[in-house]
C-alpha positions in Angstrom: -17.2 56.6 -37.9 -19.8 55.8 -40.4 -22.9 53.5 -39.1 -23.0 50.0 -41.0 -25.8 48.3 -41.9 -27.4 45.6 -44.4 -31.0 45.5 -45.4 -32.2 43.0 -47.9 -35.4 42.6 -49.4 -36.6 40.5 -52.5 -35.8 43.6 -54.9 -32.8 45.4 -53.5 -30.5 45.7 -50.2 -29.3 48.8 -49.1 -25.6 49.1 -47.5 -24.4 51.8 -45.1 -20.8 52.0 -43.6 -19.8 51.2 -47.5 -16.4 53.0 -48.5 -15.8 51.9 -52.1 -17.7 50.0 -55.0 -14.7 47.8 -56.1 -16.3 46.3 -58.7 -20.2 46.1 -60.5 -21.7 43.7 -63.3 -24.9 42.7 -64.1 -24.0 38.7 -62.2 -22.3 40.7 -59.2 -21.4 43.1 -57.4 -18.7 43.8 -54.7 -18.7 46.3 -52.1 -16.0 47.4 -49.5 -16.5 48.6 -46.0 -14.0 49.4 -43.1 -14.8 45.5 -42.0 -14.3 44.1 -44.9 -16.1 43.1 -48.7 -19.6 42.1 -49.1 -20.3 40.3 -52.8 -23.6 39.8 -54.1 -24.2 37.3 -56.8 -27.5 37.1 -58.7 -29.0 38.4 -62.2 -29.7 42.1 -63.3 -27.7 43.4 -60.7 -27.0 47.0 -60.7 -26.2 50.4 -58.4 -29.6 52.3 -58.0 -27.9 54.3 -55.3 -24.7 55.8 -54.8 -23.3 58.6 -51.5 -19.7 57.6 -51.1 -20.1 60.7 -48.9 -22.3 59.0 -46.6 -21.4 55.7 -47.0 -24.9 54.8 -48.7 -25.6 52.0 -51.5 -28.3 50.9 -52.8 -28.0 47.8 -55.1 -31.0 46.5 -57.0 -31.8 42.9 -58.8 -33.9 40.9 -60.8 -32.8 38.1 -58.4 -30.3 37.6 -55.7 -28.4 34.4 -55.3 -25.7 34.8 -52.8 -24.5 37.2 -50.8 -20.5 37.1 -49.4 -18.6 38.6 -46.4 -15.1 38.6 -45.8 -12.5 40.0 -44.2 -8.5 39.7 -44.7 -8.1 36.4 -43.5 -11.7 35.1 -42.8 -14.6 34.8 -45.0 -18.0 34.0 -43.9 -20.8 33.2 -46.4 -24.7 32.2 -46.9 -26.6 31.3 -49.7 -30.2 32.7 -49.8 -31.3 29.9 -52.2 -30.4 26.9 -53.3 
């Protein structure tokens, strides 16, 4: 089983444990993992890393607004700024 883990820091965040990109644009992005999605809303958003393989993504921004987690039936979410 593949390790998971979320780093964020004011230019990109860095996502292991990731098993598919479901969906990328430059206002969000959305990533699956074996718990569940995470969505990341903000500006200039875009994949500057990519090992399926080894469950590695990088995702890099101009600016980060939001970032989503859910699950099948429960969704948990924070807003970084308001």
């Amino acid at each position: 089983m593949s390790e998971n883990y979320l780093s964020v820091t004011n230019q990109d965040a860095t996502i292991k444990g990731v098993t598919n990109v479901e969906s990328i644009f430059d206002k969000e992005a959305i990533i699956s993992r074996q718990e569940g999605q995470i969505s990341f809303k903000g500006e200039g958003i875009s994949i500057s890393k990519l090992e399926l393989e080894q469950g590695l993504c990088v995702i890099s921004y101009s600016a980060l607004h939001s970032i989503n987690f859910g699950k099948v039936k429960k969704k948990f979410s924070f807003s970084l700024f308001k």
